[in-house]
C-alpha positions as CSV (number, residue, x, y, z in Angstrom):
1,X,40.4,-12.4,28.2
2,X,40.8,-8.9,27.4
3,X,39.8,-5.6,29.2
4,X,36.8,-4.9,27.1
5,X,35.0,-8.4,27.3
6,X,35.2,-7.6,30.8
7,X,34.2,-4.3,30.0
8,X,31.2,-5.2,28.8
9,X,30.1,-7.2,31.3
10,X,30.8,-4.9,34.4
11,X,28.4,-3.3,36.3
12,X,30.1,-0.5,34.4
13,X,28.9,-1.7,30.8
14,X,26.3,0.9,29.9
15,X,28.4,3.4,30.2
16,X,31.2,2.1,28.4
17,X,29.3,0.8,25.5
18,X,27.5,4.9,25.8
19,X,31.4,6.2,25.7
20,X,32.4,3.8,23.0
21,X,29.8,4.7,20.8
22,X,30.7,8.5,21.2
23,X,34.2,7.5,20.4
24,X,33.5,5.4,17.3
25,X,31.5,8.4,15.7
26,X,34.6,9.7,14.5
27,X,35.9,8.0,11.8
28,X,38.9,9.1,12.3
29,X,39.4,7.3,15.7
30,X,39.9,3.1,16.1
31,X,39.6,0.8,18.9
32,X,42.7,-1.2,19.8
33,X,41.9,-4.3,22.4
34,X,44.3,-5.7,24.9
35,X,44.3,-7.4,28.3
36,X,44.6,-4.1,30.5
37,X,42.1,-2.1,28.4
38,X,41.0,-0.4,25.6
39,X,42.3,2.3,23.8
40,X,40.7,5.0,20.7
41,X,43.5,6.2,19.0
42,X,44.0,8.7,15.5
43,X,46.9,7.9,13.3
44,X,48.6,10.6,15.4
45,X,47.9,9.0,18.7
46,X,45.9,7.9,21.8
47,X,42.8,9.5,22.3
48,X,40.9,7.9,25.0
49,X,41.4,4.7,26.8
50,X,39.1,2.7,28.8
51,X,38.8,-0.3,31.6
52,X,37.0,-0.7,34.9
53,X,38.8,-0.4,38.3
54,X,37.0,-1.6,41.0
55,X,34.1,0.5,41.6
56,X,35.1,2.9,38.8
57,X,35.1,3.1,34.9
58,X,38.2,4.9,34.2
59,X,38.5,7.5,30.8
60,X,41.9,8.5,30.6
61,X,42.9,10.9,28.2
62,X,46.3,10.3,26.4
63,X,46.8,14.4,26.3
64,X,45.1,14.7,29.6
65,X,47.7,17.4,30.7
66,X,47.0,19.7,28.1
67,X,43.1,19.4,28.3
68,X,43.4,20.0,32.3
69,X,43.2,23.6,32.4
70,X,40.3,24.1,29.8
71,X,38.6,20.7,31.2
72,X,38.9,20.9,35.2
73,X,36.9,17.8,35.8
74,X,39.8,15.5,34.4
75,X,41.7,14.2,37.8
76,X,45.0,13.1,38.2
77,X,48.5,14.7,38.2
78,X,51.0,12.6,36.3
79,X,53.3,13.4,33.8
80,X,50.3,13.3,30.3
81,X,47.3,11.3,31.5
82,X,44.8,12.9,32.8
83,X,41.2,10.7,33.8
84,X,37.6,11.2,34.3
85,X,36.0,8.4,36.7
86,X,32.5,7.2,36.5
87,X,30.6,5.4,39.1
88,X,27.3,2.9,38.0
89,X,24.9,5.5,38.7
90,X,26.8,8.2,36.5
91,X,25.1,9.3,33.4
92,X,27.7,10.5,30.6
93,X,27.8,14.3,29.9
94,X,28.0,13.6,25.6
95,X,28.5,17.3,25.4
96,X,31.2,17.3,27.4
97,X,32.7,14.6,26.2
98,X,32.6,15.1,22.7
99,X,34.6,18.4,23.3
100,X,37.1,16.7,25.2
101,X,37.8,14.5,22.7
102,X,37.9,17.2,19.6
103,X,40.2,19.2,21.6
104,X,42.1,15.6,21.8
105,X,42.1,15.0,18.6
106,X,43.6,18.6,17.8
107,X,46.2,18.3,20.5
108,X,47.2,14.8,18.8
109,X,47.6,16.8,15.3
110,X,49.5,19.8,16.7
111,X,51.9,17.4,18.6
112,X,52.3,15.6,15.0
113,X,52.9,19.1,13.3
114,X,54.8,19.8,15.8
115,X,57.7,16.8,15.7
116,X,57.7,17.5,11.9
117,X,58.7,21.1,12.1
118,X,61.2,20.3,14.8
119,X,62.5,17.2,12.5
120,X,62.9,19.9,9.3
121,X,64.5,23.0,11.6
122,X,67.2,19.7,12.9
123,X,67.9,18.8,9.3
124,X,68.8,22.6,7.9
């Protein structure tokens, strides 16, 4: 069974059916299933991914490290990922959200733009 059918029937499910929606108003961002959970990604990267731990429904952002400083609600202290944690009783700050994941979105572009440049200063 994957991540999201059990997703969806968590105690956790109205938020992450409330954070899915926000996600899938961007066209540019796609859902990807698989057993450990589910992940919105661009064509340049992970955006978001999702699952339910325990008592917790975990967001972790795929450029979490670079949206820390702006965006010091994001936990964690690994190498990229950076998470937000919601507990049943959480509501889901869309505001917030949504700039977290424009700002992704951007980072996943300048990290493209990035690796190109780099590729064409290597090949001169």
């Amino acid at each position: 069974m994957a991540q999201y059918d059990i997703d969806l029937k968590s105690q956790h499910a109205k938020n992450f059916k409330t954070i899915r929606k926000i996600l899938l108003s961007y066209k540019e961002i796609k859902e990807l299933k698989n057993a450990k959970q589910t992940s919105y990604r661009d064509s340049y990267g992970v955006v978001v991914m999702m699952r339910t731990k325990g008592e917790v429904l975990v967001v972790a952002f795929g450029k979490g490290y670079k949206l820390q400083e702006k965006f010091p609600q994001l936990k964690g202290n690994g190498k990229i990922v950076r998470h937000l944690y919601f507990n049943e009783e959480d509501s889901v700050d869309e505001v917030l959200l949504r700039a977290m994941i424009e700002e992704s979105l951007l980072l996943n572009i300048e990290g493209f733009e990035m690796r190109e440049i780099r590729k064409y200063i290597e090949a001169k």
